[in-house]
C-alpha positions as CSV (number, residue, x, y, z in Angstrom):
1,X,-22.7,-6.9,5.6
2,X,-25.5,-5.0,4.4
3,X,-25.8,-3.1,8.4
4,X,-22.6,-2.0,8.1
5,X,-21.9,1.9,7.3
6,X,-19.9,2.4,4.2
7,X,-17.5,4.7,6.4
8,X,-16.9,1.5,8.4
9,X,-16.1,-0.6,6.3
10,X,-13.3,2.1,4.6
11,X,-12.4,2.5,8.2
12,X,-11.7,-1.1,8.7
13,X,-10.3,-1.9,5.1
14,X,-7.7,1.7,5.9
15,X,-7.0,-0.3,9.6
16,X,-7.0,-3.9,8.8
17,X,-6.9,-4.9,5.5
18,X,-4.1,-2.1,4.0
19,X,-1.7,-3.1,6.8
20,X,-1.7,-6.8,6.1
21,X,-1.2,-6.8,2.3
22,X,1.5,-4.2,3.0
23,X,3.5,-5.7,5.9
24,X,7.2,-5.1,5.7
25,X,6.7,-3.5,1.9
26,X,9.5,-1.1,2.6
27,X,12.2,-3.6,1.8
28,X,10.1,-5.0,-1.4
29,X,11.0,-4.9,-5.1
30,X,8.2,-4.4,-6.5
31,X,8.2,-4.7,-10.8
32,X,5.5,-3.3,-12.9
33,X,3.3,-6.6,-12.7
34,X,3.3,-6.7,-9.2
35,X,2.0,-3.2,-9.0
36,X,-1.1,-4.1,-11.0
37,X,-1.7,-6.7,-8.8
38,X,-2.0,-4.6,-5.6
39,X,-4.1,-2.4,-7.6
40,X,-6.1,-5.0,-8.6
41,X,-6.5,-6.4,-5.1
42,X,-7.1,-3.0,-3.5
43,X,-10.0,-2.2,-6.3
44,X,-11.4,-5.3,-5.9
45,X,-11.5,-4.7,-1.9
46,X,-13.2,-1.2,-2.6
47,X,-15.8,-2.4,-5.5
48,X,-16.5,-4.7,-2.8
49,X,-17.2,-2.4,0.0
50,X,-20.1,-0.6,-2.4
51,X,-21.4,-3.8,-3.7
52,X,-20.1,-2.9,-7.6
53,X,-18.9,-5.2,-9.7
54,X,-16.8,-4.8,-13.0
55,X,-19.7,-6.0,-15.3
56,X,-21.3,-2.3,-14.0
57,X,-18.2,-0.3,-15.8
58,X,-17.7,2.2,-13.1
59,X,-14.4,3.6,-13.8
60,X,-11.6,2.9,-10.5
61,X,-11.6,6.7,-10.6
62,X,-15.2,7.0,-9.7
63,X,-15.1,4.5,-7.4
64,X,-12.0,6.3,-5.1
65,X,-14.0,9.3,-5.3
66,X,-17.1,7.8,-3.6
67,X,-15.3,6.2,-0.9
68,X,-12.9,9.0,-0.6
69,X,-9.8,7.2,-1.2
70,X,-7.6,9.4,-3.2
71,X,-4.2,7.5,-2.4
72,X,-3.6,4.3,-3.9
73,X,-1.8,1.2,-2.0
74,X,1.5,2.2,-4.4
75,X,1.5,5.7,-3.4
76,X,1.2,4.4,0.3
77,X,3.8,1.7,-0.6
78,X,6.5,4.4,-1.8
79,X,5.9,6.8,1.5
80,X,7.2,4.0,3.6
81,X,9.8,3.0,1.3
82,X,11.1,6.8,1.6
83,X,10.5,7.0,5.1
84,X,12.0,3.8,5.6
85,X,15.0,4.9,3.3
86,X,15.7,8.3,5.4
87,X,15.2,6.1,9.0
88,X,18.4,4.2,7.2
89,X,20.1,6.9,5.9
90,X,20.1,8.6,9.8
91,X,21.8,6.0,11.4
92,X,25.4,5.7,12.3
93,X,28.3,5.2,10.0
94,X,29.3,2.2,12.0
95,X,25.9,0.9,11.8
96,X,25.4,-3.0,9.8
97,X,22.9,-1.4,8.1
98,X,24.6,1.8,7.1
99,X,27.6,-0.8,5.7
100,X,25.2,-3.0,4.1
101,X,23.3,-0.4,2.6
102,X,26.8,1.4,1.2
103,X,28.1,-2.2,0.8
104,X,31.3,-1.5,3.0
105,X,32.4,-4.7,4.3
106,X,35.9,-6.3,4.9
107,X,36.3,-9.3,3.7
């Protein structure tokens, strides 16, 4: 909506939107092509909250600068995959996960 702050809606997209495309990403493979997508989806989402659209050939970089968005949905995607990785990596050696991650199992 056009009453809507431009803050807002950044807030919103940062607390609502980013969350749902990226549930449970920590345990995702992503390949290259799926990495375009999100990057697609996410500057879609942000052309949107200014009201540009491709056909006026604002560069993606321009467009993070104006909202403010410097990190990109794969660079939040790979802090919670580390994160994730070192919450595993802490647990105990007994641990399902620590055996299924180090792929000790007995028969």
């Amino acid at each position: 909506q056009r009453d809507v702050s431009k803050n807002l809606k950044v807030r919103l997209f940062h607390a609502l939107t980013l969350p749902i495309a990226t549930y449970t990403c920590e345990t995702w493979t992503l390949k290259k092509s799926d990495e375009l997508l999100l990057l697609s989806f996410e500057m879609r989402c942000l052309r949107a909250i200014l009201r540009i659209t491709l056909r006026d050939r604002i560069p993606n970089a321009e467009i993070r600068s104006r909202l403010g968005a410097e990190r990109t949905i794969i660079d939040r995607i790979r802090t919670r995959r580390l994160r994730w990785f070192g919450h595993m990596m802490g647990r105990q050696a007994n641990s399902l996960v620590y055996k299924a991650y180090h792929q000790e199992f007995q028969n």
